[in-house]
N, CA, C and O atoms as CSV, one atom per row, in Angstrom:
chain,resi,resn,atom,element,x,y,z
A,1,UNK,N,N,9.475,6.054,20.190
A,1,UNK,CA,C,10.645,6.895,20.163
A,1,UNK,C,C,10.594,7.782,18.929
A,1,UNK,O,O,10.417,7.285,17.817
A,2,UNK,N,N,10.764,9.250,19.134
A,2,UNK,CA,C,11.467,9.919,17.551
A,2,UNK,C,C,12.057,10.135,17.539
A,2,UNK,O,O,12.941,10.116,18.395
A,3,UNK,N,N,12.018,10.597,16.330
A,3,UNK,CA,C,13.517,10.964,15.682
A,3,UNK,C,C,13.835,11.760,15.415
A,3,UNK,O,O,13.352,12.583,14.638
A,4,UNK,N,N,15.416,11.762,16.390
A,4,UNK,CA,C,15.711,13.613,16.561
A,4,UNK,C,C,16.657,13.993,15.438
A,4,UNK,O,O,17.235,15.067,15.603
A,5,UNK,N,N,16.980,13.193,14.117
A,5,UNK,CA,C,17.623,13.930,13.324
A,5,UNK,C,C,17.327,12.895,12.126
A,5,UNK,O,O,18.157,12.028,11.853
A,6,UNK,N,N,15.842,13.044,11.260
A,6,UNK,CA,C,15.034,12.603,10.157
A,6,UNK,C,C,16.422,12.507,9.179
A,6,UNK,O,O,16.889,11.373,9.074
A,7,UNK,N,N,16.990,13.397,8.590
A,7,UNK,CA,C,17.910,13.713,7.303
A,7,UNK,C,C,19.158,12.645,7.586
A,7,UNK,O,O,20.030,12.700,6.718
A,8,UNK,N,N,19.366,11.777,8.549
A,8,UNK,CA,C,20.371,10.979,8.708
A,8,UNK,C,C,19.551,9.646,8.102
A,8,UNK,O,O,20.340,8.904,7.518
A,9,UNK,N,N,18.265,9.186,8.092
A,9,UNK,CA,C,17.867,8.093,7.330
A,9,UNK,C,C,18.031,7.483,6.272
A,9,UNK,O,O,18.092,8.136,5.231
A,10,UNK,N,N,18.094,6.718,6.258
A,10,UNK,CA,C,17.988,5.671,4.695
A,10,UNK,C,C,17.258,5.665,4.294
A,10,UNK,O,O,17.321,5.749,3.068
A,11,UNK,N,N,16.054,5.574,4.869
A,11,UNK,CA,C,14.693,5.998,4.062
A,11,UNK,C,C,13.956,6.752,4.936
A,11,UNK,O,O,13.975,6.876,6.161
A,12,UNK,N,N,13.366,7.183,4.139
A,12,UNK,CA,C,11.884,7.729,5.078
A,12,UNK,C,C,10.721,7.479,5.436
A,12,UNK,O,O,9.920,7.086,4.588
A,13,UNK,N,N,10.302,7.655,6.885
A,13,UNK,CA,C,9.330,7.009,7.779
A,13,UNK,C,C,8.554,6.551,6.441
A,13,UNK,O,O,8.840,6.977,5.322
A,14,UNK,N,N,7.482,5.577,6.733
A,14,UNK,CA,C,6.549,5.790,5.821
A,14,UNK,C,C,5.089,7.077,5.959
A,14,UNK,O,O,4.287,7.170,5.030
A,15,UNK,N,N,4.976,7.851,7.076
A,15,UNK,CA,C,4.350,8.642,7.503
A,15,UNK,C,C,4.805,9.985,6.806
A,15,UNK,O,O,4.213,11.011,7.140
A,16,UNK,N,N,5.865,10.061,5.813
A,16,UNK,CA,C,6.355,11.360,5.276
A,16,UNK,C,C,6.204,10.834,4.138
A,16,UNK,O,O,6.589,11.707,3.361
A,17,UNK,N,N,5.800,9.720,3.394
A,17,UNK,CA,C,4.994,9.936,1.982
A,17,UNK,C,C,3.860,9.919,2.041
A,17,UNK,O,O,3.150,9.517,2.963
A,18,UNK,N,N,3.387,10.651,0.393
A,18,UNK,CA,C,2.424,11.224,0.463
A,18,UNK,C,C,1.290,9.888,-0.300
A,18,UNK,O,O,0.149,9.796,0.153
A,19,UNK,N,N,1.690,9.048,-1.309
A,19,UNK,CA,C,1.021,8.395,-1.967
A,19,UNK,C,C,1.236,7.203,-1.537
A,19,UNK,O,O,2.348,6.778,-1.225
A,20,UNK,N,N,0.024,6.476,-1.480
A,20,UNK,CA,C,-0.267,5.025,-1.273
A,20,UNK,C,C,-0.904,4.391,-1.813
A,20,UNK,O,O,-1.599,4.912,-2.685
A,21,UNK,N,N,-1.012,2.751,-1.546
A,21,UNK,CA,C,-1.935,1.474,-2.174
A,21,UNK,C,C,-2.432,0.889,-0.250
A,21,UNK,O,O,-1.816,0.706,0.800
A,22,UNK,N,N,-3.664,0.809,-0.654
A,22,UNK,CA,C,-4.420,0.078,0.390
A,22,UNK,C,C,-4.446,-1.400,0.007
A,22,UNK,O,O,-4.334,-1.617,-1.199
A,23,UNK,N,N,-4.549,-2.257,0.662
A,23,UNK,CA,C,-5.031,-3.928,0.200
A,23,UNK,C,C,-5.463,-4.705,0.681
A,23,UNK,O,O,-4.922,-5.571,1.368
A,24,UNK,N,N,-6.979,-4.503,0.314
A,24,UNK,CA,C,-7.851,-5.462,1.684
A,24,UNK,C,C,-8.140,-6.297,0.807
A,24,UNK,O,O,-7.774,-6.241,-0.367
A,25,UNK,N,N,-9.312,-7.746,1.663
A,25,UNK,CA,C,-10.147,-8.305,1.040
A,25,UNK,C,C,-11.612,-7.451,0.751
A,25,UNK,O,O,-11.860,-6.285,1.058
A,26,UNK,N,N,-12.696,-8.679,-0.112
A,26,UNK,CA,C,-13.277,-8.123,-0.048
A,26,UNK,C,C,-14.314,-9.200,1.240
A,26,UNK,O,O,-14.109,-10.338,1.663
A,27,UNK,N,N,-15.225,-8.376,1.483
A,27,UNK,CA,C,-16.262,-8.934,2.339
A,27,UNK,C,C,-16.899,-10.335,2.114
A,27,UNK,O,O,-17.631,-10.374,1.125
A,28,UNK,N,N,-16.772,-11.592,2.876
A,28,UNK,CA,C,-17.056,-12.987,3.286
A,28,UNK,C,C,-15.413,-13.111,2.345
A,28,UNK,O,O,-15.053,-14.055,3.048
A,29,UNK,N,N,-14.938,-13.035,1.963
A,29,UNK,CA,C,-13.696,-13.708,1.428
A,29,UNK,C,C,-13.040,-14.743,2.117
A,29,UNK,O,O,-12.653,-14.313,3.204
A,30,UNK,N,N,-12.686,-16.188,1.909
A,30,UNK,CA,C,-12.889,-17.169,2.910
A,30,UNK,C,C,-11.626,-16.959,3.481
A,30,UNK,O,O,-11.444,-17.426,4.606
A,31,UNK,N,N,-10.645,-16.300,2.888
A,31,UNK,CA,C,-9.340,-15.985,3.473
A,31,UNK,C,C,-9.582,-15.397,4.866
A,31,UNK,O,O,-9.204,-15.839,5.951
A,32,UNK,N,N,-10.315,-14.276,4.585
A,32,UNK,CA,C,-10.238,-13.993,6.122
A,32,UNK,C,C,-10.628,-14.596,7.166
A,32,UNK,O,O,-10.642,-13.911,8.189
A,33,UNK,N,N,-10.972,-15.725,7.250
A,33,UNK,CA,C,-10.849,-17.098,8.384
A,33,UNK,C,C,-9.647,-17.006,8.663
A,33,UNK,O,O,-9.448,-16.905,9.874
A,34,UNK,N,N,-8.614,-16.998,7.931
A,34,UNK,CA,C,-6.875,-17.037,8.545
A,34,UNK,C,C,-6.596,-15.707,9.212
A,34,UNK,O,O,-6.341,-15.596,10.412
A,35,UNK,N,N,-6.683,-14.406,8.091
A,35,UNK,CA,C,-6.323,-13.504,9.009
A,35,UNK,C,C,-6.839,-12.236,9.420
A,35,UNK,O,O,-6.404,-11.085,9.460
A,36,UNK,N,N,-8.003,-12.868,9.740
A,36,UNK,CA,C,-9.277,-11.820,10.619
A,36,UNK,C,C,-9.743,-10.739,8.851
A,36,UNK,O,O,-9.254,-10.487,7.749
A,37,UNK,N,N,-10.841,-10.490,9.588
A,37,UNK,CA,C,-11.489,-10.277,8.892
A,37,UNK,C,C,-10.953,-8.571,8.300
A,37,UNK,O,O,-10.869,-8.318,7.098
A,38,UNK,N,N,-10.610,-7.456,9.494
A,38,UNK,CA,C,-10.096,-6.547,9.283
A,38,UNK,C,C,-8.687,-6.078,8.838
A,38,UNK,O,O,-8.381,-4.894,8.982
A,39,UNK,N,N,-7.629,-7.169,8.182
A,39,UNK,CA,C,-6.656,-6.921,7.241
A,39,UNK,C,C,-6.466,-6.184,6.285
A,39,UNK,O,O,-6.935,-6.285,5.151
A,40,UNK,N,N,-5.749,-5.389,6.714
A,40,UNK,CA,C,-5.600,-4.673,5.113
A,40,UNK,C,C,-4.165,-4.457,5.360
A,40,UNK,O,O,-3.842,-4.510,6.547
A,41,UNK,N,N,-2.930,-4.150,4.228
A,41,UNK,CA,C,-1.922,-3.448,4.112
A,41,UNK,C,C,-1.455,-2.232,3.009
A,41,UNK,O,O,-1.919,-1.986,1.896
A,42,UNK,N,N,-0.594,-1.715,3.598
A,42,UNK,CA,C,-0.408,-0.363,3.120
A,42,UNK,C,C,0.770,-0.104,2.352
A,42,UNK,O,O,1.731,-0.142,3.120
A,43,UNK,N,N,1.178,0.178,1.005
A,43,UNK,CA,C,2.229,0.968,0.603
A,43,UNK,C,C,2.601,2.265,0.209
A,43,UNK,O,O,1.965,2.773,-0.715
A,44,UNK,N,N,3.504,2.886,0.734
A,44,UNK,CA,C,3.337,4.231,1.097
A,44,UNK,C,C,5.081,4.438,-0.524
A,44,UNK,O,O,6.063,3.764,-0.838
A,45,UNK,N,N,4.529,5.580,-0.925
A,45,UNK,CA,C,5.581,5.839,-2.186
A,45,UNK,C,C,5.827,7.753,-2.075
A,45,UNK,O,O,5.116,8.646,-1.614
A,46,UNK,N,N,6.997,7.748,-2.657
A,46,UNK,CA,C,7.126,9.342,-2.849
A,46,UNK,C,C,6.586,10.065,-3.661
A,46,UNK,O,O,6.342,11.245,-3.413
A,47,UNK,N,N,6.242,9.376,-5.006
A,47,UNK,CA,C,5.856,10.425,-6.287
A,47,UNK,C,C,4.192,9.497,-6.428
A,47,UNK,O,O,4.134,8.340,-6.013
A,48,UNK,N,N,3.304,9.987,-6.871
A,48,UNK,CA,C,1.829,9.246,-7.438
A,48,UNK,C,C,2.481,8.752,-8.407
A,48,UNK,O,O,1.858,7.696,-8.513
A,49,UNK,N,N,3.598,8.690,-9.539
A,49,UNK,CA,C,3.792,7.907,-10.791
A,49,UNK,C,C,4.387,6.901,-10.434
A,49,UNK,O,O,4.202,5.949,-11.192
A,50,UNK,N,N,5.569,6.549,-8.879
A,50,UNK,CA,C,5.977,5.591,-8.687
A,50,UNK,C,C,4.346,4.495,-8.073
A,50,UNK,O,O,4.122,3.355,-8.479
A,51,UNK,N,N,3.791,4.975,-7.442
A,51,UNK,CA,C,2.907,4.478,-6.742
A,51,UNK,C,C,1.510,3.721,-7.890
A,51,UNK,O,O,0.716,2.782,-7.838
A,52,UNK,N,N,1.839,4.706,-8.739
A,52,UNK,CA,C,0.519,4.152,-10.241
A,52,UNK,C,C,1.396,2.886,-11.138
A,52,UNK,O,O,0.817,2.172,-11.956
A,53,UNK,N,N,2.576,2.786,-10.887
A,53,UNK,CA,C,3.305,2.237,-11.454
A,53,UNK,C,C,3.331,0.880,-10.824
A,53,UNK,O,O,3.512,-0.208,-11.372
A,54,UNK,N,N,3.149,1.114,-9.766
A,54,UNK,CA,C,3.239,-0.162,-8.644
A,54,UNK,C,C,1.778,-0.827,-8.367
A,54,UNK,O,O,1.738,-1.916,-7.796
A,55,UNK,N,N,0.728,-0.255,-8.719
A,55,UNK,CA,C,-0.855,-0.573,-8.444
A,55,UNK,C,C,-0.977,-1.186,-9.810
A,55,UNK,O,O,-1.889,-1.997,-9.972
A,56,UNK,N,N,-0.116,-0.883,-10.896
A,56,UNK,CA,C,-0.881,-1.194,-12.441
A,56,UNK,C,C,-0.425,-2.890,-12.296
A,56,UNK,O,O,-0.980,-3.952,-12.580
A,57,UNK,N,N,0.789,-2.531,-11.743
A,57,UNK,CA,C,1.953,-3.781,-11.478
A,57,UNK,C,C,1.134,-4.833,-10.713
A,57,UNK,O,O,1.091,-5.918,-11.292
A,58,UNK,N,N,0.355,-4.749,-9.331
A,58,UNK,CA,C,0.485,-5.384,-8.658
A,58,UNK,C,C,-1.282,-5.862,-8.898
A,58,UNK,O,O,-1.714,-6.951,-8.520
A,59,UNK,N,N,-1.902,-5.091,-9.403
A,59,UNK,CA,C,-3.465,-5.603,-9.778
A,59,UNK,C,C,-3.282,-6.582,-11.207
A,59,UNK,O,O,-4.236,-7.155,-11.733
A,60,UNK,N,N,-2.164,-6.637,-11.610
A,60,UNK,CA,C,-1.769,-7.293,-13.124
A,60,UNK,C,C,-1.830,-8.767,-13.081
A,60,UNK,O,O,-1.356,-9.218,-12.038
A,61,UNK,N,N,-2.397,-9.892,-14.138
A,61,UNK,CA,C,-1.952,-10.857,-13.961
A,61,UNK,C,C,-0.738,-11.242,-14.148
A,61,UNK,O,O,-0.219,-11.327,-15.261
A,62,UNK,N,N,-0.010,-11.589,-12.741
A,62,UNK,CA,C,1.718,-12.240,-12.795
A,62,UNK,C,C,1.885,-13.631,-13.656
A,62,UNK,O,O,1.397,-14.757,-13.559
A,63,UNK,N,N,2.950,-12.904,-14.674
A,63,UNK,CA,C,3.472,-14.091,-15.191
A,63,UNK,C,C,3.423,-15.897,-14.808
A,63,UNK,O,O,3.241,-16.927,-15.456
A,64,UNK,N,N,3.667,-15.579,-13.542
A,64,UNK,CA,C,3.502,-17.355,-13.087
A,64,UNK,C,C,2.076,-17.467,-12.326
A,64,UNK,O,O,2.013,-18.587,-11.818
A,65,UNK,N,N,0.975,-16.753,-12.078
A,65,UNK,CA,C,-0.405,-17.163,-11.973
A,65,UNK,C,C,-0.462,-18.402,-12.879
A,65,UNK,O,O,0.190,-18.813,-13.839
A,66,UNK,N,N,-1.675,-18.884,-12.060
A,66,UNK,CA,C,-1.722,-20.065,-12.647
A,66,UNK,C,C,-3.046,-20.072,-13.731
A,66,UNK,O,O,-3.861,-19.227,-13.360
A,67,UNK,N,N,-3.518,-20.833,-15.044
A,67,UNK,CA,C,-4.248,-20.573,-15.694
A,67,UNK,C,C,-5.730,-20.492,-14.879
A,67,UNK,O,O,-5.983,-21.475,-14.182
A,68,UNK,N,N,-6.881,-19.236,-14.913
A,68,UNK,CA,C,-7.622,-19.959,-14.005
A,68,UNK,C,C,-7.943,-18.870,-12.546
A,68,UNK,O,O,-8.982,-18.333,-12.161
A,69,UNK,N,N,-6.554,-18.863,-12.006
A,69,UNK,CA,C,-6.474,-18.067,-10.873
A,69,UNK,C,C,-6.930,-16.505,-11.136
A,69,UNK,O,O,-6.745,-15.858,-12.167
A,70,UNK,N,N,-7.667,-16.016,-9.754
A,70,UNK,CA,C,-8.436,-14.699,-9.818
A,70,UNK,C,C,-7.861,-14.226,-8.439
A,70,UNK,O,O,-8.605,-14.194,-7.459
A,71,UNK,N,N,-6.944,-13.970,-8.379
A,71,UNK,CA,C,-6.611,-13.129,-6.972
A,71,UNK,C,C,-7.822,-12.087,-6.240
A,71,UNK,O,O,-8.013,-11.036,-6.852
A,72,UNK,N,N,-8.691,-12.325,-4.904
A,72,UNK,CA,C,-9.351,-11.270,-4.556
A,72,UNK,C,C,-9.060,-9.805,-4.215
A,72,UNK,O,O,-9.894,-8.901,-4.259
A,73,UNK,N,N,-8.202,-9.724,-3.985
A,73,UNK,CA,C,-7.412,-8.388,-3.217
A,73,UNK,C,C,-8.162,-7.408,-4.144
A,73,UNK,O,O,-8.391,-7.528,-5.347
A,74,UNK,N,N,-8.581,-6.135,-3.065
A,74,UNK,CA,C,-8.983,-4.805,-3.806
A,74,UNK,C,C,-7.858,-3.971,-3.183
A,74,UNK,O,O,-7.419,-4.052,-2.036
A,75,UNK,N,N,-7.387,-2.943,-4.430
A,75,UNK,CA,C,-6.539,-2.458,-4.554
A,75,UNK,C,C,-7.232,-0.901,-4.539
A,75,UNK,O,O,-8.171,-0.487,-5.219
A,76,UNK,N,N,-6.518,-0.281,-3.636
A,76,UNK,CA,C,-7.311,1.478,-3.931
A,76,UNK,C,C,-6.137,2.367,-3.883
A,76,UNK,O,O,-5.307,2.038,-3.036
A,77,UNK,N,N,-5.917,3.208,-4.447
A,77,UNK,CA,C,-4.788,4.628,-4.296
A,77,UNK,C,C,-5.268,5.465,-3.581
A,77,UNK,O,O,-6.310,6.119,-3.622
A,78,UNK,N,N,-4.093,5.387,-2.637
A,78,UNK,CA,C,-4.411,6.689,-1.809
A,78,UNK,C,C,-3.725,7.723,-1.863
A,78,UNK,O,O,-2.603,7.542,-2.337
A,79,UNK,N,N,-4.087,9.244,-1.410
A,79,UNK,CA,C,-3.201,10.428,-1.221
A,79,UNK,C,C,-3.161,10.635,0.421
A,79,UNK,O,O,-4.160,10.496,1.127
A,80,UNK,N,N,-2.129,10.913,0.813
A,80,UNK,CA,C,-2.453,11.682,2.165
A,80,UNK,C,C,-2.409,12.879,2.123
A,80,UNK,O,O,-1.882,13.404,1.142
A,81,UNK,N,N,-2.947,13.677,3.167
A,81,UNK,CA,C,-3.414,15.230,3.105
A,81,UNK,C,C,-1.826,15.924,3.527
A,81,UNK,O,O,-1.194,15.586,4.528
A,82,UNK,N,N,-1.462,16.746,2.726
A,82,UNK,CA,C,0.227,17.355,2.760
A,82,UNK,C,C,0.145,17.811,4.030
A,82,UNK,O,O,-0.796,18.509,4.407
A,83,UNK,N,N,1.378,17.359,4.986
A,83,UNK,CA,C,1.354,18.235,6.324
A,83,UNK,C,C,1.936,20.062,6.008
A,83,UNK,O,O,2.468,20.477,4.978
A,84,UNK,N,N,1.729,20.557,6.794
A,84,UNK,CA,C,2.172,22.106,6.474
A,84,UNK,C,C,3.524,21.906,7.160
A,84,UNK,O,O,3.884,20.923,7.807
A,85,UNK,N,N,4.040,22.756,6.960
A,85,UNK,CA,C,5.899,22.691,7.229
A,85,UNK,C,C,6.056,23.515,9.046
A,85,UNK,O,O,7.068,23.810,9.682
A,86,UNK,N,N,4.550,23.664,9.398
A,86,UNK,CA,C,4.545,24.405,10.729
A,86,UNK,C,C,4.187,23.121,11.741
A,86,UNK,O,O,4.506,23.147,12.930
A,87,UNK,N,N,3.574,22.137,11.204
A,87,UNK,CA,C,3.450,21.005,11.992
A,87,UNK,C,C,4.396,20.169,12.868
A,87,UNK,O,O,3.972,19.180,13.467
C-alpha cells in the first residue's frame, strides 16, 4: 500500500533517509547457524552526524560487556543515492 499523504507521518518511511548502518556477520561466524547465514540489518537516519553518532555508539565497548567479550558484528555506513524531486 502507499501513501497518499507522506506529511501526515510521525516518522518517515525509512526509504526517505538518506544515511545508514549496515550489520552483518562476518563469514563462518557460528552465529549464523541460528540465523542463516545472509542476515544483515539496517539503520536508516536523517543527518550523516546523527548516523556517525550512532555507529561510534554502537561499534563501542558497552558499559555492561562483559570483561573478555568481542562482539562480531561488522558495522559499515552507508549513503543512499538522493532521489531527484521528479521521481
Amino acid at each position: 500500500m502507499e501513501i497518499c499523504h507522506a506529511h501526515n507521518l510521525a516518522r518517515k518511511p525509512a526509504d526517505l533517509k538518506r544515511y545508514g548502518i549496515r550489520v552483518s556477520l562476518p563469514a563462518g561466524d557460528t552465529f549464523t547457524r541460528l540465523i542463516g547465514t545472509d542476515w544483515e540489518q539496517f539503520h536508516w537516519f536523517d543527518t550523516s552526524e546523527e548516523r556517525d553518532r550512532t555507529l561510534d555508539d554502537m561499534a563501542s565497548e558497552h558499559l555492561y560487556s562483559r570483561d573478555g567479550d568481542r562482539p562480531q558484528l561488522i558495522f559499515e555506513a552507508l549513503e543512499a543515492e538522493k532521489q531527484s524531486d521528479s521521481d
